[in-house]
C-alpha positions as CSV (number, residue, x, y, z in Angstrom):
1,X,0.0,0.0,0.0
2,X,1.0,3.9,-1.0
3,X,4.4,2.5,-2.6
4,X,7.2,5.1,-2.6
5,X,7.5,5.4,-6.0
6,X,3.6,6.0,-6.5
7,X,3.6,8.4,-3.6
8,X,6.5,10.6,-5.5
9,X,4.9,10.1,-9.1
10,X,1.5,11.7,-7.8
11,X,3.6,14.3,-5.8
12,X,5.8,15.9,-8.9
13,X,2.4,15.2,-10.7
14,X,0.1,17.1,-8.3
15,X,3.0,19.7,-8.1
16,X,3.4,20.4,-11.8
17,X,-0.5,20.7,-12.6
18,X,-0.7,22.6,-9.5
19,X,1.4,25.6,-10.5
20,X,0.7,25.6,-14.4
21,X,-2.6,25.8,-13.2
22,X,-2.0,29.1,-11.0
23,X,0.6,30.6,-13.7
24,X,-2.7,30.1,-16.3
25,X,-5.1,31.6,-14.1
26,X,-2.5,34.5,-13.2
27,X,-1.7,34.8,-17.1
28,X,-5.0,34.1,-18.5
29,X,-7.2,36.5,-16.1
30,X,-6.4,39.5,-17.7
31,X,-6.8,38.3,-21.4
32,X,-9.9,36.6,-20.2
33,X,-11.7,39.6,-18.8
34,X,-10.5,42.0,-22.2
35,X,-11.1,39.6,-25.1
36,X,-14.6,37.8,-23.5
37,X,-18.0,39.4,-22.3
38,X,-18.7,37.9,-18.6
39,X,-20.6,34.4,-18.3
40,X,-24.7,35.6,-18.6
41,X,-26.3,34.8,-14.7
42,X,-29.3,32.8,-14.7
43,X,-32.0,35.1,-14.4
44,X,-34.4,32.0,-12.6
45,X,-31.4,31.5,-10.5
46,X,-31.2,32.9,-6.5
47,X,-31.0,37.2,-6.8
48,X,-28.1,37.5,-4.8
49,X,-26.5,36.1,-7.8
50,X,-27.1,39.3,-9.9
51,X,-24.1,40.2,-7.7
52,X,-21.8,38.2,-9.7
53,X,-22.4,39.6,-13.0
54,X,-19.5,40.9,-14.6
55,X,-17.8,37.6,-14.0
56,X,-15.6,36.1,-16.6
57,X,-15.7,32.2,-17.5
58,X,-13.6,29.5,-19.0
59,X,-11.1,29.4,-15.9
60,X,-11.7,25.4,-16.3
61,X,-8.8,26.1,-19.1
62,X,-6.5,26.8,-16.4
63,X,-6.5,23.4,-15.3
64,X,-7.4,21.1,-18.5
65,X,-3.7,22.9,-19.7
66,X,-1.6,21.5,-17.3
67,X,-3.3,18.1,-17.4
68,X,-3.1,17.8,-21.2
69,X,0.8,18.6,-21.1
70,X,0.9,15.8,-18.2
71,X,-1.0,13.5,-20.4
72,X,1.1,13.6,-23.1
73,X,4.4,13.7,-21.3
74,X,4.2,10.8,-18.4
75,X,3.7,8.0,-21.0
76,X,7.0,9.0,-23.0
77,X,8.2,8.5,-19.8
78,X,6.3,5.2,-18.5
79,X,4.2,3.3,-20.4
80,X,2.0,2.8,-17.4
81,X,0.6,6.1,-17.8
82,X,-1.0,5.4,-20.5
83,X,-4.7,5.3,-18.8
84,X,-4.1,8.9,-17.4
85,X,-3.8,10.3,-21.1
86,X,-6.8,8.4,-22.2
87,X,-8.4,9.9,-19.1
88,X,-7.0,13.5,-20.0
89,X,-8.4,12.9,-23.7
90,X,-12.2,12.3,-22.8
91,X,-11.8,15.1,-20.3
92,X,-10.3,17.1,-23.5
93,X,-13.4,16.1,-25.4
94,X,-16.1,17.1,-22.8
95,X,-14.1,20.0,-21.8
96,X,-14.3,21.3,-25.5
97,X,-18.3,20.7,-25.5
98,X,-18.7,22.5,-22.3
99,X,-16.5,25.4,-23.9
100,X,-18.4,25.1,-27.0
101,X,-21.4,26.5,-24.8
102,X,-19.9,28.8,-22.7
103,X,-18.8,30.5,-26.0
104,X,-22.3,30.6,-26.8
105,X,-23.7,31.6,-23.8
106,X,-20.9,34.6,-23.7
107,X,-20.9,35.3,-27.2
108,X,-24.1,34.4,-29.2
109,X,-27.0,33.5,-26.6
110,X,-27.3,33.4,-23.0
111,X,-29.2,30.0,-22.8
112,X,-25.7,28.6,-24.8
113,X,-26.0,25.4,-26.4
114,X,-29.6,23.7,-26.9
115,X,-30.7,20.9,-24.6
116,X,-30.6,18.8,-27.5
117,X,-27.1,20.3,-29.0
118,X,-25.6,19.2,-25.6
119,X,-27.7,16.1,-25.2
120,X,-26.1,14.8,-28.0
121,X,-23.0,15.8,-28.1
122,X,-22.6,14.5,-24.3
123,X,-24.2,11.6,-25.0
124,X,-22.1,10.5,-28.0
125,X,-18.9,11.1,-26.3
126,X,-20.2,9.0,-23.4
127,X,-20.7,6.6,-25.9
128,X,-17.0,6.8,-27.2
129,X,-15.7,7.0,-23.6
130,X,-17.6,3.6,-22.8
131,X,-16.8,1.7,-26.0
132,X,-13.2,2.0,-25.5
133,X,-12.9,0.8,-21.5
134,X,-15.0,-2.1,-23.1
135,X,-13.4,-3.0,-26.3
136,X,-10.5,-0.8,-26.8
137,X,-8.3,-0.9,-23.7
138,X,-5.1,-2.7,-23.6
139,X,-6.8,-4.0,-20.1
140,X,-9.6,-5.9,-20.3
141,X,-12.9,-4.5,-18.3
142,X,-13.4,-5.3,-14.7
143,X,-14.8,-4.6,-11.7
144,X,-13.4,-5.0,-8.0
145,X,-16.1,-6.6,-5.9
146,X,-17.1,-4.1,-2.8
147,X,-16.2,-5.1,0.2
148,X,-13.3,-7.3,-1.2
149,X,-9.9,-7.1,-3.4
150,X,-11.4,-9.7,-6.1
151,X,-11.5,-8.5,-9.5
152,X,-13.9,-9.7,-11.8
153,X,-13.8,-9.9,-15.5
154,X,-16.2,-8.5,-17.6
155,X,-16.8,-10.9,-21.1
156,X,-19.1,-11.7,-24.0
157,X,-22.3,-10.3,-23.6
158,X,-21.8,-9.1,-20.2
159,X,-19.9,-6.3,-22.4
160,X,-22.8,-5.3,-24.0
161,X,-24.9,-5.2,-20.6
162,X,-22.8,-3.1,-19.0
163,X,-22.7,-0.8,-22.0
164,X,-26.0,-0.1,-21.9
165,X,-25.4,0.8,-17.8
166,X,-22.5,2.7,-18.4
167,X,-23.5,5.1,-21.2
168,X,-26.3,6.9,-18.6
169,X,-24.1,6.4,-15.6
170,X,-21.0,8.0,-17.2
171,X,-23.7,10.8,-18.4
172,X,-25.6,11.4,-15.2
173,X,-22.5,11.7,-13.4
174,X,-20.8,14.1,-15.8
175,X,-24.0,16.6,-16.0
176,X,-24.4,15.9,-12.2
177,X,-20.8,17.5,-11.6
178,X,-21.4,20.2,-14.1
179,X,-24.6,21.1,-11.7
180,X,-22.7,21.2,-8.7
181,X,-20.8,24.1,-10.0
182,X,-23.4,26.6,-9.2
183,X,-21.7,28.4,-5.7
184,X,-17.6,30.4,-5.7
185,X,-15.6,27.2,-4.7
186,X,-17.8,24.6,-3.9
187,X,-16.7,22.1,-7.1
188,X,-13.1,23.3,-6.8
189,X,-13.5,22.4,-3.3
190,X,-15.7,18.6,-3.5
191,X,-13.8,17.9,-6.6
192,X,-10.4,18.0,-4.5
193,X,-11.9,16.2,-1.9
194,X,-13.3,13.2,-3.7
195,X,-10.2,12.8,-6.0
196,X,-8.2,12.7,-3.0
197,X,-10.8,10.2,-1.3
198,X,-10.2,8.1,-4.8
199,X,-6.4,8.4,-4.6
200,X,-6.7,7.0,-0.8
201,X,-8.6,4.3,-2.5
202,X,-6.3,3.6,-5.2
203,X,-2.8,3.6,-2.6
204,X,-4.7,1.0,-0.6
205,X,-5.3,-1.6,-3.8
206,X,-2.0,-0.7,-5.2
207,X,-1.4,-4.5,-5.3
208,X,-4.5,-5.8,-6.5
209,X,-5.0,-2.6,-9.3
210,X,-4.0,-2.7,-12.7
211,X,-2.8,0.8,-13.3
212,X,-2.9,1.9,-9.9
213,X,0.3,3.9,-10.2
214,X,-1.8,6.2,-13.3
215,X,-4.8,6.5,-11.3
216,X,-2.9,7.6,-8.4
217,X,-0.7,10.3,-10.5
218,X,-3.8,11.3,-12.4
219,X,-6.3,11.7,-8.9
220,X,-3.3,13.8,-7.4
221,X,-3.1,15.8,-10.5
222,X,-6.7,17.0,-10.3
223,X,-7.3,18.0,-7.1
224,X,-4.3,19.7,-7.5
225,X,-5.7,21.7,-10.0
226,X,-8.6,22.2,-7.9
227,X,-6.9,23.6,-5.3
228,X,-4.9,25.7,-7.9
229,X,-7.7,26.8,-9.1
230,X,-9.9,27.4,-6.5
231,X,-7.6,30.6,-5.6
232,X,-8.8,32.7,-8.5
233,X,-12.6,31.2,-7.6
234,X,-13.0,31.1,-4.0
235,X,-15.3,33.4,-2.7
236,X,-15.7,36.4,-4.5
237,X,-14.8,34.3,-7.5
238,X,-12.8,35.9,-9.8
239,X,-13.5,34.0,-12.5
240,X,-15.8,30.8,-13.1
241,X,-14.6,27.4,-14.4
242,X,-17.6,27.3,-16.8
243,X,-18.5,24.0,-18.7
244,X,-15.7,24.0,-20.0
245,X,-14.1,23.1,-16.6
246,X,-17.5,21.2,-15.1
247,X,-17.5,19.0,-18.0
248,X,-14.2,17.6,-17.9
249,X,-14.2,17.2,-14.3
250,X,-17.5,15.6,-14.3
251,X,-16.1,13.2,-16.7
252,X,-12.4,12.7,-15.4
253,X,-13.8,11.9,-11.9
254,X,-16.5,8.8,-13.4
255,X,-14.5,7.9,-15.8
256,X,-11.5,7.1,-13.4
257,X,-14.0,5.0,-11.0
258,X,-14.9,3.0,-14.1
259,X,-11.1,2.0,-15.3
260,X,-10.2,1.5,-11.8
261,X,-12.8,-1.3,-11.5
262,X,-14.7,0.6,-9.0
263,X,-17.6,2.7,-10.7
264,X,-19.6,2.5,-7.1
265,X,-17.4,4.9,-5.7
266,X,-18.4,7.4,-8.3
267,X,-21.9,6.8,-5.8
268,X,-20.2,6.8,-2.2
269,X,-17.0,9.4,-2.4
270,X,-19.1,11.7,-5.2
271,X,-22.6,11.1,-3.3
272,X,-22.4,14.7,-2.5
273,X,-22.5,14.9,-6.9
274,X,-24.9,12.0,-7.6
275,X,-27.5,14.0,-5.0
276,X,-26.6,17.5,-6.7
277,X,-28.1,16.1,-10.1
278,X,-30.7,14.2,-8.5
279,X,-32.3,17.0,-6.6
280,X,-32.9,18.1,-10.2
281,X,-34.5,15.3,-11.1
282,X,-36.7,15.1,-8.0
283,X,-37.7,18.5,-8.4
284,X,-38.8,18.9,-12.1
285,X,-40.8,15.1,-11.3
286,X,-42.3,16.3,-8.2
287,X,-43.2,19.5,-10.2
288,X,-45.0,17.9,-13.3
289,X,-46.7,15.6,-11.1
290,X,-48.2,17.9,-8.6
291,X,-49.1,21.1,-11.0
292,X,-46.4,22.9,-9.9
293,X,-45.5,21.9,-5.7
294,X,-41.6,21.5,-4.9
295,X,-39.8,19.5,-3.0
296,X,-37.0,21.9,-2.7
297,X,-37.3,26.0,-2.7
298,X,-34.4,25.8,-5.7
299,X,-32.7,23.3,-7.3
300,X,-29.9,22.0,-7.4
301,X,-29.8,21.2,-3.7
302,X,-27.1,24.4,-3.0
303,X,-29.4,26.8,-4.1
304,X,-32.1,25.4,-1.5
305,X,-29.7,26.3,1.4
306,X,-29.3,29.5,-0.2
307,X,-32.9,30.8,-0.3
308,X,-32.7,29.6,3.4
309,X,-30.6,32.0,4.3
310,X,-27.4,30.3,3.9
311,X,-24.7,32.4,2.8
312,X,-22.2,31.0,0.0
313,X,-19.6,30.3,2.5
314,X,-21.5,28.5,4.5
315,X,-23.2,26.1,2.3
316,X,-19.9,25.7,1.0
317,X,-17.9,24.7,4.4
318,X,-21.0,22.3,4.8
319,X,-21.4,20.5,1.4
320,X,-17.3,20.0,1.7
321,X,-17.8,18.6,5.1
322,X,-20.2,16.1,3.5
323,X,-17.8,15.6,0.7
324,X,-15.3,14.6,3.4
325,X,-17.4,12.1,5.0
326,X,-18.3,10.5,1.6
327,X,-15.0,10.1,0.8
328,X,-13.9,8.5,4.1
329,X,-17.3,6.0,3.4
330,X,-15.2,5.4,0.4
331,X,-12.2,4.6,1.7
332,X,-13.7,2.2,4.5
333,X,-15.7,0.4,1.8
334,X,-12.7,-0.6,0.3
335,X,-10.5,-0.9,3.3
336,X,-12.0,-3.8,5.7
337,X,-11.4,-6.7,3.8
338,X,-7.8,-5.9,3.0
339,X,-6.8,-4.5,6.5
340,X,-8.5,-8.2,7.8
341,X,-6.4,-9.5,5.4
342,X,-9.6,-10.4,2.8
């Protein structure tokens, strides 16, 4: 478990993303705010934030740089890495989708891409994203039971099953991350939390992971970014990660469960995501069903605490405390067998 040379990787890893990401966010500020109008604020969104108008976007470039020049450096070095830059390339595509309607949203229309533009595009690359861990990786598919270290193979048909789970799940979770970001710092913040609740995870079944060594450099990397990031976009942000930074996250974090055998965690460590997305879902059923009643005063479930009085900071501190729990359930799913020697 957490092997020197895994520890160092994900330490020059986390180190390198985590200062190209503040030298882009202390570069790419200032050409930001004169070459692009400010991301449009929701007008059905909470009033308090009208405040924020005037905001730039596309800060989640300050992060995606970095981890595309680590992506296509570490597997020149080690051939190991190679799952990080596939990784890095899906959270390349989806990145480029979300900036695709943030350049909309700032520059054409304020509603951005259609619901059906983005639909589709996210659904196709979910698509592409599953069909290659299935068919395309150098490691065939697998799962690691919960609750154990046994890996089991997925074959034949079960292939196809699984696709047909996968393409929603790796779609649900992406646009469920991309809803979080609706509060200064609170993905930054959950995002760092749960990738460094994964990278526990991924330490502990160093032996028993295919990979692990990757997953561990590429879970470091992110929430280093995070954290780099989340000095320009703590509260007051200074700029926004946009879609273009939601997306990529959304997918680099599901993504990761799924290669590393353990797509449940993507429900345990990002619970605090899988509920943000659901509150949505909740509230537009509970809506149509009832002629208009709510569950929640606003959704996503942030915006809720808001209208309650909640100030950013606070619902922030709180949904990060939860984040930190989940992660820790995480880590303890995957931990009792192996520390009883299962």
């Amino acid at each position: 478990m957490f092997p020197k040379e895994a520890l160092f990787s994900s330490l020059y890893a986390a180190l390198a993303v985590f200062a190209g990401t503040v030298l882009a966010g202390l570069a790419g500020i200032p050409v930001i705010r004169k070459r692009t109008a400010a991301q449009p604020i929701r007008d059905n969104g909470p009033q308090s934030h009208k405040a924020k108008s005037g905001t730039p976007t596309f800060g989640g470039l300050f992060f995606l740089l970095p981890l595309l020049v680590l992506a296509a450096a570490l597997p020149r070095i080690d051939k190991s890495f190679h799952p990080l830059s596939v990784i890095v390339f899906f959270m390349a595509v989806f990145g480029a989708i979300g900036f695709a309607d943030d350049y909309v949203k700032v520059k054409i229309r304020r509603k951005g891409l259609s619901v059906k533009q983005k639909t589709i595009l996210i659904g196709l690359a979910s698509l592409a994203a599953a069909i290659y861990f299935l068919w395309l990786s150098p490691v065939p598919p697998f799962i690691m039971m919960p609750l154990s270290a046994r890996l089991v193979e997925v074959t034949g048909a079960w292939k196809i099953l699984y696709l047909l789970v996968l393409v929603p799940f790796l779609f649900y979770m992406s646009n469920s991350v991309n809803i979080t970001d609706g509060l200064d710092g609170l993905l930054s913040s959950l995002m760092a939390i749960a990738s460094l609740g994964i990278f526990a995870v991924t330490g502990l079944l160093y032996a028993f992971l295919p990979h692990a060594l990757a997953f561990m450099a590429l879970t470091a990397a992110i929430a280093a970014g995070c954290l780099g990031f989340l000095l320009f976009n703590r509260y007051p942000a200074k700029i926004f990660m946009g879609d273009t930074g939601s997306q990529a996250l959304g997918i680099g974090f599901s993504l990761l469960t799924v290669m590393a055998g353990v797509p449940y965690l993507a429900l345990i460590t990002g619970f605090v995501f899988f509920f943000e997305g659901f509150s949505v879902v909740l509230q537009v059923a509970y809506f149509k069903s009832t002629g208009g009643r709510r569950i929640f005063r606003m959704s996503p479930l942030h915006h809720h605490f808001e209208l309650g009085g909640w100030p950013e900071t606070k619902v922030v501190f709180v949904f990060s405390l939860a984040g930190l729990f989940c992660a820790l359930a995480g880590f303890l799913v995957m931990s009792g067998p192996l520390f009883k020697g299962g």
